[in-house]
C-alpha positions, 0 to 999 in steps of 0.5 A: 240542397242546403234547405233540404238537408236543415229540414232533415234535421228538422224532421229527425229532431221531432221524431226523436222528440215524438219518440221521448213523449211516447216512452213518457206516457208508457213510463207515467202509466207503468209507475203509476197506474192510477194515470190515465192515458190522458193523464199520462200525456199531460204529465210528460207534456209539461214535463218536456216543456217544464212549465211548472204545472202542478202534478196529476198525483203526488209522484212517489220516488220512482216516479220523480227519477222518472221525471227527472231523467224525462226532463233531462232526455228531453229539454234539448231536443224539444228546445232544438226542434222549436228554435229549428223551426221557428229559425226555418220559417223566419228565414223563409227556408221553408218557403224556399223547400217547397218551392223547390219541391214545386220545381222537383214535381215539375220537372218530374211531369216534363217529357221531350224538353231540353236541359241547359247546363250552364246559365252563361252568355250562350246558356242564356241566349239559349234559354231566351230563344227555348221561351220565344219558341214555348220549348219546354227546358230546365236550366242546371246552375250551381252558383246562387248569384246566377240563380237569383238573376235566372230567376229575375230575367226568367220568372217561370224558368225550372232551375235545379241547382247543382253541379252538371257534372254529376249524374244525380243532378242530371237526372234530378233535371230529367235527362232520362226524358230529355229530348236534348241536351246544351251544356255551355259551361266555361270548361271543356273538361266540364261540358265533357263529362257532362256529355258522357254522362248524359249520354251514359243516361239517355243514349237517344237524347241530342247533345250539343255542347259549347267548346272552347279549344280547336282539340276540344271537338273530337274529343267532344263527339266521341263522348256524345256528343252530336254537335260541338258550338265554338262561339268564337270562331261562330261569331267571326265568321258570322261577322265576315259573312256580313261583309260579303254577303249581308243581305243574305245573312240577315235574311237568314237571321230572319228565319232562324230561331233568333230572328222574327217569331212570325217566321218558323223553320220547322225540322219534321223526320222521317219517324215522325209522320204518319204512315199513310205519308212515309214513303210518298213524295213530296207531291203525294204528301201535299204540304204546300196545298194542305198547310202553305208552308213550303219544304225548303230542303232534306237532309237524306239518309246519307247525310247530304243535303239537298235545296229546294228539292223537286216535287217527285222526290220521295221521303224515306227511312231517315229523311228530315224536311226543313219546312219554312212557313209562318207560325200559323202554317207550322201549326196546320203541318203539326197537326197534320202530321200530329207532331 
């Protein structure tokens, strides 16, 4: 932002000095008609400059108050604009616009991609797992020192650089195309007002947000929230599930987004098959025989889950299937359901 704003100053200093060369070259040609209109634009070019270069005629009196108000309008801006851009490109500055003009065209091509606001513990364990598994993202940050170690661990991240609390950086990030939101920022009241405006913006994208005290959730939810993560208590009973039941736990591991990349769960709704296969069964829809992955469980309309559902089961409006195949497999079930 701060590069964008220097290079506004930038431009409005050289069309000031581009407005004071034209009114040059219409004032050398009004006081004296015998300059041409080239003639004209050398005389107030080495006059701006004040290069001492010897005149085209012998100014009369009109012509040198002209020439002394020219040079006392115009050395500033024209000393300004070139001490502007040399300091810009010397300090790499200008470098610095363009590339965030890349990120801003970028982002801007991005459609169903998830936003990360906050590039902490959990936003960096998330955008670890959105590059294992090739999900488009943009990261919002506006501490510079956390910029530079995105940029460091995360070469090709998009990263726009501002407060996620503000509508206009959200939108700078796409929310409005987003698929989904994690906001993982230190302070609850922060990931709340990021929930609501993000869901103010784009009220089909999923919001999960990181929550830091137990009073935090519902508040959370009734912004927009769809899910809320406390990593404390995530962790804890993580760890004592390891102890009761560990083999378990690291087989689930194993197929989750954190574990093995030749192992994929896959998530496919109701909305997102074909119609030939809406309303069928699991049977009739042929996953098993036509791509080797297997339907491991549903959640209905309802909300209920169900494990291991038996081949007769049909899928209707607002059934999700969570199918467990390799990275091969999950590639023949997208592209038999084109998704």
């Amino acid at each position: 932002m701060k590069n964008l704003s220097r290079f506004k100053n930038i431009i409005y200093s050289i069309s000031f000095l581009f407005i004071v060369i034209v009114v040059g070259i219409i004032g050398f040609m009004i006081l004296e008609p015998r300059y041409t209109f080239l003639e004209a634009v050398y005389m107030t070019i080495i006059t701006i400059a004040t290069v001492g270069y010897r005149e085209v005629y012998e100014p009369s009196e009109g012509v040198m108050v002209f020439i002394s108000v020219l040079i006392v309008t115009s050395f500033g801006t024209f000393a300004y604009a070139v001490s502007a851009i040399s300091a810009y490109i010397i300090d790499g500055e200008f470098r610095e616009y363009f590339k965030e003009y890349k990120v801003k065209s970028e982002v801007s091509k991005l459609n169903n991609h998830v936003v990360i606001c906050g590039y902490g513990r959990n936003g960096s364990q998330a955008v670890t797992i959105m590059e294992k598994h090739n999900q488009p993202f943009v990261v919002v940050e506006q501490d510079p020192v956390v910029i530079e170690d995105i940029k460091k661990h995360s070469p090709e991240a998009l990263i726009v650089s501002g407060d996620a609390t503000h509508d206009e950086i959200l939108l700078e990030a796409g929310i409005d195309k987003a698929k989904s939101l994690i906001t993982t920022l230190p302070s609850d009241s922060n990931n709340l007002f990021v929930v609501l405006s993000a869901r103010s913006i784009n009220n089909k994208l999923k919001i999960i947000s990181r929550a830091s005290e137990d009073n935090s959730d519902k508040k959370l939810r009734i912004a927009g929230a769809n899910n809320v993560i406390m990593p404390d208590k995530i962790g804890g009973a993580h760890m004592a599930s390891l102890v009761m039941k560990p083999d378990i736990i690291e087989f689930m591991d194993y197929i989750s987004a954190q574990g093995q990349i030749d192992v994929n769960l896959e998530e496919i709704s109701f909305d997102e098959l074909p119609s030939k296969f809406k309303n069928k069964t699991i049977t009739e829809i042929g996953i098993r025989r036509i791509t080797g992955a297997n339907i491991i469980g549903l959640k209905e309309s309802d909300g209920d889950f169900v494990v291991n559902p038996m081949p007769e089961t049909v899928i209707t409006a607002k059934t999700k299937m969570f199918v467990l195949g390799t990275p091969d497999q999950i590639k023949k079930l997208k592209e038999l359901f084109h998704v």
